[in-house]
C-alpha positions as CSV (number, residue, x, y, z in Angstrom):
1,X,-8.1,22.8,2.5
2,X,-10.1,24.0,-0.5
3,X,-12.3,22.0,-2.7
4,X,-10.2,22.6,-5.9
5,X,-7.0,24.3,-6.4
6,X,-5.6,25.1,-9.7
7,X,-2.2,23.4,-10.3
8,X,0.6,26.3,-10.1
9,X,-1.3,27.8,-7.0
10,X,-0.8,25.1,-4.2
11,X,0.1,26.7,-0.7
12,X,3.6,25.9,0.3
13,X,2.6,24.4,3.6
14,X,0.8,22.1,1.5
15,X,3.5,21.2,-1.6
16,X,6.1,21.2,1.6
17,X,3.9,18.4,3.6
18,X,3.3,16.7,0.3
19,X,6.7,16.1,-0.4
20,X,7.6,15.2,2.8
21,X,5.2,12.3,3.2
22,X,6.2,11.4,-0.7
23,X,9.9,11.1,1.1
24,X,9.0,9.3,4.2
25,X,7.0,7.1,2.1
26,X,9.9,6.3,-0.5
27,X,12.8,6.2,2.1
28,X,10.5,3.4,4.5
29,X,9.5,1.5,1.2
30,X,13.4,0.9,0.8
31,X,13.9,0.1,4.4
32,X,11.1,-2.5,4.2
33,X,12.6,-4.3,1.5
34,X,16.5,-4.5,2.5
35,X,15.4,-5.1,6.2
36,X,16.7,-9.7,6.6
37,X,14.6,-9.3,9.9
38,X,10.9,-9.6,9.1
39,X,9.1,-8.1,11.6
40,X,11.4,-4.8,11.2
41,X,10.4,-5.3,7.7
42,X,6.5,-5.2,8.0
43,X,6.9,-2.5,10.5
44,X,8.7,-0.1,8.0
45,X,5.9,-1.6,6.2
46,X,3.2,0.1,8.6
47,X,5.4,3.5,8.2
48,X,4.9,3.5,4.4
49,X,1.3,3.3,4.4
50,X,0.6,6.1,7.2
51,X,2.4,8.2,4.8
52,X,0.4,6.8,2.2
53,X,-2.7,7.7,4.1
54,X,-1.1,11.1,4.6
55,X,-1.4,11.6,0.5
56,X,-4.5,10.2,0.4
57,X,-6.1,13.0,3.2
58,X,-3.9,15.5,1.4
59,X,-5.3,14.7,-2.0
60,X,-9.0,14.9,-0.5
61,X,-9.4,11.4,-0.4
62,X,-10.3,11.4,3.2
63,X,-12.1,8.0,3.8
64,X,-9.4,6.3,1.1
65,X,-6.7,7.4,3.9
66,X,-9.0,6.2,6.8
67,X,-9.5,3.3,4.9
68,X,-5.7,2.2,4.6
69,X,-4.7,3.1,8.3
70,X,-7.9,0.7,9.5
71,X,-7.4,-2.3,7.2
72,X,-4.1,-2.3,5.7
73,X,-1.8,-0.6,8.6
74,X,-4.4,-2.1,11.1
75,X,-5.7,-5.4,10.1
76,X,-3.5,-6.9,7.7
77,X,-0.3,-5.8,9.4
78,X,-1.7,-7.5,12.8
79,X,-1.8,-10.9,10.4
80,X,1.4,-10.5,9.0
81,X,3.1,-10.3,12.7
82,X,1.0,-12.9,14.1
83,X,1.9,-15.4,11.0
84,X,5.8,-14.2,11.2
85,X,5.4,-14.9,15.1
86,X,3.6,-17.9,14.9
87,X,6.4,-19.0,12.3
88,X,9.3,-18.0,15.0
89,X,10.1,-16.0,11.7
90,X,12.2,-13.3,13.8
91,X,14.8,-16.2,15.2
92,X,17.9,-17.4,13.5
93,X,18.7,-16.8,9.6
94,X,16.6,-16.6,6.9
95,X,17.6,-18.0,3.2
96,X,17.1,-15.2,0.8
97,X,18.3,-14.1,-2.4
98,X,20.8,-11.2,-1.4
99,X,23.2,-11.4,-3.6
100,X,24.5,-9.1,-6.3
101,X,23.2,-9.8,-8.8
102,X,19.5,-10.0,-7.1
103,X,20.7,-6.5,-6.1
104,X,21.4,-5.4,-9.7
105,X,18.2,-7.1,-11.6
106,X,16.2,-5.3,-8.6
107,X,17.9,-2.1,-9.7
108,X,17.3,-2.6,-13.0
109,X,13.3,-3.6,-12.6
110,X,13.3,-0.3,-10.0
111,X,14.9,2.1,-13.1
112,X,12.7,0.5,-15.5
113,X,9.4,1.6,-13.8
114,X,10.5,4.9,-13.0
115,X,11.5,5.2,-16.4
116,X,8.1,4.3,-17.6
117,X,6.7,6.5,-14.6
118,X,8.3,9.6,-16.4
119,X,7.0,9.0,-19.8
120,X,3.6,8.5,-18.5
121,X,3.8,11.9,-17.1
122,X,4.9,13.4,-20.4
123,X,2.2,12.2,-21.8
124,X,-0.9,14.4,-22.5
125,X,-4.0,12.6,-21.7
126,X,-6.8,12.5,-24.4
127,X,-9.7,14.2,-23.9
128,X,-11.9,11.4,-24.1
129,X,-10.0,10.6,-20.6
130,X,-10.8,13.7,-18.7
131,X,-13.4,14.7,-16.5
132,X,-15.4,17.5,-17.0
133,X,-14.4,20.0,-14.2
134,X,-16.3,19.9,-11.3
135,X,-17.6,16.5,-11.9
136,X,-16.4,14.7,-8.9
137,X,-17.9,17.6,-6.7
138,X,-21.3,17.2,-8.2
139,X,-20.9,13.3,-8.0
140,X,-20.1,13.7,-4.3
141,X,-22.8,16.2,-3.9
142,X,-25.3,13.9,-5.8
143,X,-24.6,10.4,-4.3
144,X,-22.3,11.2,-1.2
145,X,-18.6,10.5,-0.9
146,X,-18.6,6.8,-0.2
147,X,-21.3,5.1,-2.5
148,X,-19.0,5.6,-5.2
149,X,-16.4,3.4,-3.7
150,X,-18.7,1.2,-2.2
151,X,-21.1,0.1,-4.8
152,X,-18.6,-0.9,-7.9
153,X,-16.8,-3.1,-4.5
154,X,-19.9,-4.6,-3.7
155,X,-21.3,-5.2,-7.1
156,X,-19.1,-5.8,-9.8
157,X,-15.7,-6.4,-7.8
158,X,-17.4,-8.3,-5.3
159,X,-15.9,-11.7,-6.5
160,X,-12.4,-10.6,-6.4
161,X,-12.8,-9.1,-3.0
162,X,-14.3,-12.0,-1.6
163,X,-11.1,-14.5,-3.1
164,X,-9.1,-11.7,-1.5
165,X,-10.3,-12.5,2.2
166,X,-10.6,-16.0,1.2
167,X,-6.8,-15.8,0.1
168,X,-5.9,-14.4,3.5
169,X,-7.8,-16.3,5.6
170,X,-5.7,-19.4,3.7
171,X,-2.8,-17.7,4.5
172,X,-3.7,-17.7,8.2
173,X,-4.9,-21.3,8.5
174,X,-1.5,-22.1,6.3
175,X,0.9,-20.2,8.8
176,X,-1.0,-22.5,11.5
177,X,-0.3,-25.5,10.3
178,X,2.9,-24.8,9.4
179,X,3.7,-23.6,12.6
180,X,2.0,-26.6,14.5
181,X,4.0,-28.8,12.2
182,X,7.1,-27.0,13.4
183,X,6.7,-27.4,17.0
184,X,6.0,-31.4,16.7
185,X,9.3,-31.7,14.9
186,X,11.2,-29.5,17.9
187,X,8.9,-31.8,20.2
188,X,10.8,-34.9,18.6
């Protein structure tokens, strides 16, 4: 793939694979959310971001897409089916809010940020916004591809990704006492 490609001029293999992934991606976010059983729901979940990682690759954000196939369809999906099989979550009925007018406020939210999707793409972006071109290749050939990401992580958004694993690992611990709770009821 080349290093920078003018916009107008993208191969059609490329604008074709592109697309695709973008449809994939779309059509198992909507699965994923009308899905009443929960495990089929996080795995359409899994399916959305391996096409996400497909953009990321395509857009040359190579470790960014290794990144979300490791932790989020790797890691955090194998928590989310071991709390949803821990809860007996895939048994029986669960109570949601499926009805119409969920459905049409749903709808409504969805239109709204596409709506507001569309005018940010109208929009010209100042100046003061833009990168110089060539910037990112002289960053990357300066400081390498990965201490960019990695050093605003672990230095100034170290906090919030330390409550994140902190969150999860309370989510965990939750789901474990829930279902322990659970099975001395059935026990009774």
């Amino acid at each position: 793939m080349q290093t920078s490609m003018p916009h107008g001029s993208l191969p059609l293999l490329y604008t074709f694979h592109f697309y695709l992934f973008s449809l994939i991606g779309v059509v198992s976010a909507l699965l994923f959310v009308t899905r009443k059983s929960p495990v089929a729901a996080a795995l359409w979940l899994v399916n959305t971001m391996f096409c996400l990682a497909a953009l990321y690759v395509m857009l040359d954000a190579q470790f960014i897409g290794a990144i979300q196939v490791l932790v989020y369809a790797g890691a955090i999906m194998v928590v989310f089916l071991f709390v949803i099989m821990l809860l007996n979550l895939g048994h029986g009925s669960i109570a949601d809010m499926r009805g119409l007018g969920w459905k049409l406020a749903a709808g409504a939210v969805g239109l709204a940020i596409l709506a507001e999707i569309f005018a940010l793409t109208k929009a010209r972006t100042p100046l003061t916004l833009t990168l110089p071109e060539g910037f990112a290749a002289r960053e990357i050939a300066q400081s390498g591809a990965i201490a960019p990401i990695a050093a605003p992580l672990f230095n100034e958004y170290l906090l919030a990704f330390e409550v994140t694993s902190i969150l999860l690992l309370a989510a965990v611990v939750g789901a474990v006492v829930l279902g322990k709770q659970r099975g001395e009821d059935d026990a009774r």
